[in-house]
C-alpha positions in Angstrom: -48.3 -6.2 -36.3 -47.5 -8.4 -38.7 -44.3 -10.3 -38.4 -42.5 -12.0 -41.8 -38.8 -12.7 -42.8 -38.3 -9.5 -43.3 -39.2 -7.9 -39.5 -37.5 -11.6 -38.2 -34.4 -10.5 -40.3 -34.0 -6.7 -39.0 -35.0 -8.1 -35.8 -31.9 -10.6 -35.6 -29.8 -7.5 -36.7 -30.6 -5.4 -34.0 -30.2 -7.7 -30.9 -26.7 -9.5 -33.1 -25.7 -5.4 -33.0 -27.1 -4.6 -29.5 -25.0 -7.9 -28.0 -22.3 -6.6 -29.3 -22.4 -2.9 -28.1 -23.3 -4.6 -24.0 -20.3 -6.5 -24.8 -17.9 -3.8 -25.4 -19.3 -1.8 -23.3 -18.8 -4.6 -20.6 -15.2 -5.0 -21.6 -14.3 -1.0 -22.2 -15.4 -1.0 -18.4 -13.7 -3.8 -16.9 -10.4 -2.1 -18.6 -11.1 1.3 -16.8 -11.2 -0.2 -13.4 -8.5 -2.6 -14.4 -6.3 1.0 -15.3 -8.3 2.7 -12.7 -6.8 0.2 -10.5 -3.1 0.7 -11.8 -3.4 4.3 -11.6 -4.2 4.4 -7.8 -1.8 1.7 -7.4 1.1 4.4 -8.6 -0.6 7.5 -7.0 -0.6 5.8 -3.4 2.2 3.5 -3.1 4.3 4.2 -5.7 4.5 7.7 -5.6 5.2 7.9 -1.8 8.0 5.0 -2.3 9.6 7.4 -4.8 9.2 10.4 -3.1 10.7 8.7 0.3 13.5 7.6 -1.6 14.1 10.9 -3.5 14.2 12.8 -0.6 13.1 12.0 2.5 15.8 9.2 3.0 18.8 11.3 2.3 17.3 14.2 4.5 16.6 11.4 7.7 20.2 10.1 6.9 21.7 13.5 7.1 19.9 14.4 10.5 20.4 11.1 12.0 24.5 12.1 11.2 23.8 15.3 12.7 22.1 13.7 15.7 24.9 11.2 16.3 27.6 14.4 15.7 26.2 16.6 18.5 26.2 13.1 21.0 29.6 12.5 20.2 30.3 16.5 20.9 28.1 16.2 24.2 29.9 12.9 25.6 32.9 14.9 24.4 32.2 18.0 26.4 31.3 15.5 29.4 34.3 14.3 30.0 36.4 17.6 29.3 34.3 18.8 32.0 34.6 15.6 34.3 38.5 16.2 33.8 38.2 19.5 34.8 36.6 18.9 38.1 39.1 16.4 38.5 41.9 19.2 38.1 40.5 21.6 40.5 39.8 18.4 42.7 43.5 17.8 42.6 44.7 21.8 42.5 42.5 22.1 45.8 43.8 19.0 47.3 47.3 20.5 46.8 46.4 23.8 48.5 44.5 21.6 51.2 47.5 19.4 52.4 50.2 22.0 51.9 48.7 24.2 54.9 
């Protein structure tokens, strides 16, 4: 093979072009992993942040009301029925000491 200006020429061409196609091609995939990256970021730990805050959090808030609603109706219920032990306590110690 005989190599003159012409072959030395096309040569420098080709690897000029072929350094520039590795380098893009570099750079076009350091950019997908860099949105690659971004993506998952949003997908799994955005996403669940949003959704917690959409709706889970009002629905916890809500049950936690209802949880502190039927204590306050069981403490309630408690005493009403501690004061009524009290009143037949009393109504028999009445019957008890009239005899």
């Amino acid at each position: 093979m005989e190599v003159n200006d012409q072959t030395l020429t096309e040569l420098l061409r080709l690897t000029k072009e072929n350094n520039r196609m590795i380098h893009a091609m570099r750079r076009n995939a350091f950019l997908g992993t860099v949105v690659k990256l971004v993506l998952y970021a949003l997908i799994f730990v955005a996403a669940p942040l949003w959704l917690y805050t959409s709706y889970l959090a009002p629905m916890l808030d809500q049950l936690l009301n209802t949880y502190q609603q039927i204590q306050g109706t069981g403490a309630q219920a408690q005493a009403q029925l501690s004061d009524l032990q009290g009143f037949f306590e009393q109504f028999k110690n009445g019957f008890s000491s009239g005899e």
